[in-house]
C-alpha positions as CSV (number, residue, x, y, z in Angstrom):
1,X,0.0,0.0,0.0
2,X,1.5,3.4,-1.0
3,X,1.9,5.6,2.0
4,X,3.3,9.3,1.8
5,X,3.8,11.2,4.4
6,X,5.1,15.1,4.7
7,X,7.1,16.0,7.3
8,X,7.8,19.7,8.4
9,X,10.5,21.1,10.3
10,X,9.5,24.7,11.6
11,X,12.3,27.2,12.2
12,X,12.3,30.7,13.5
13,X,12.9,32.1,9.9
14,X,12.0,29.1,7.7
15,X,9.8,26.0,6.7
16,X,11.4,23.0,5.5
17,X,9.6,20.5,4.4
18,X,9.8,16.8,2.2
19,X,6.8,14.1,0.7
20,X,8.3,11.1,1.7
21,X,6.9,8.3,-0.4
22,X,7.4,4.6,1.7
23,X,6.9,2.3,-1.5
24,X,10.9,3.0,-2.6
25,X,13.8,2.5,-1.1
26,X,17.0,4.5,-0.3
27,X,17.1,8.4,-1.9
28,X,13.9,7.5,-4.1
29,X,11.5,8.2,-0.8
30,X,12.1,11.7,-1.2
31,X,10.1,12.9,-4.5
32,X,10.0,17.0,-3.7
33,X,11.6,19.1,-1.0
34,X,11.9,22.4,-0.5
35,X,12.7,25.3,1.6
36,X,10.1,28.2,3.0
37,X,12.4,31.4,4.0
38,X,10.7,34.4,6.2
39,X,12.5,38.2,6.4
40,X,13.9,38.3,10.3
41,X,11.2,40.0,12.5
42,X,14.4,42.0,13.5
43,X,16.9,45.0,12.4
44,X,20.3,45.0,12.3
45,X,22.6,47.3,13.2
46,X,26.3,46.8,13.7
47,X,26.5,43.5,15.1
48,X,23.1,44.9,17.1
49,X,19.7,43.8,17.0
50,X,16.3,45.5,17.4
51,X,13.0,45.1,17.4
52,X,11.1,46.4,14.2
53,X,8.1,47.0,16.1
54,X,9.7,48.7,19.3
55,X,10.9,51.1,16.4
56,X,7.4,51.5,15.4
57,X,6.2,52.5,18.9
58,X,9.0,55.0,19.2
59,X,8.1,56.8,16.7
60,X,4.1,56.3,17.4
61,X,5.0,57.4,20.9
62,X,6.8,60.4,19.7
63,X,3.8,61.2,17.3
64,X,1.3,61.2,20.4
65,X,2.9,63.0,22.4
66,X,4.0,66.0,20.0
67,X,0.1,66.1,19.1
68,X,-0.9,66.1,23.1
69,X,1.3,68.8,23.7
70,X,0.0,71.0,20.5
71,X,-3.4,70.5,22.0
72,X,-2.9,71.5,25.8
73,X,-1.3,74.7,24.4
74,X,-4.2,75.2,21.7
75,X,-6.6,74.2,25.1
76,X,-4.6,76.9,27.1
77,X,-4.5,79.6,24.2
78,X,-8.2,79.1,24.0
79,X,-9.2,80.0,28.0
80,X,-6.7,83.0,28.2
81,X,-8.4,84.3,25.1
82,X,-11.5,83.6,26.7
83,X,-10.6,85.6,30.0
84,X,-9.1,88.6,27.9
85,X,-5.9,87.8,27.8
């Protein structure tokens, strides 16, 4: 009876995988084979590594907190004008 079977092997950056058939012997198991290769969920930067998505927040952080300082002046500019200022 023919049996194949596919086997994985999951990495942190890659898929391998093979279709083992069980009706030949030696080499001749192996019909197709292949590799499944992923970017790195990382920068580099001399010999250093980072996170992609702490970058990300950085920046988002930076972003937020410009705009919340624009409006609490805009919010402060709008009562002294109120009071005659």
């Amino acid at each position: 009876m023919a049996q194949k079977i596919l086997a994985l092997d999951l990495g942190q950056s890659s898929i391998g995988w093979v279709l083992r058939n069980t009706d030949f012997e030696g080499e001749q198991q192996y019909s197709k084979y292949g590799v499944f290769n992923f970017n790195k969920g990382v920068g580099e930067e001399k010999n250093n590594e980072y996170s992609l998505a702490a970058e990300r927040t950085k920046h988002r952080s930076a972003r937020r907190l410009y705009q919340s300082r624009k409006y609490k002046l805009w919010n402060t500019l709008k009562k002294l004008k109120a009071k005659d200022f």
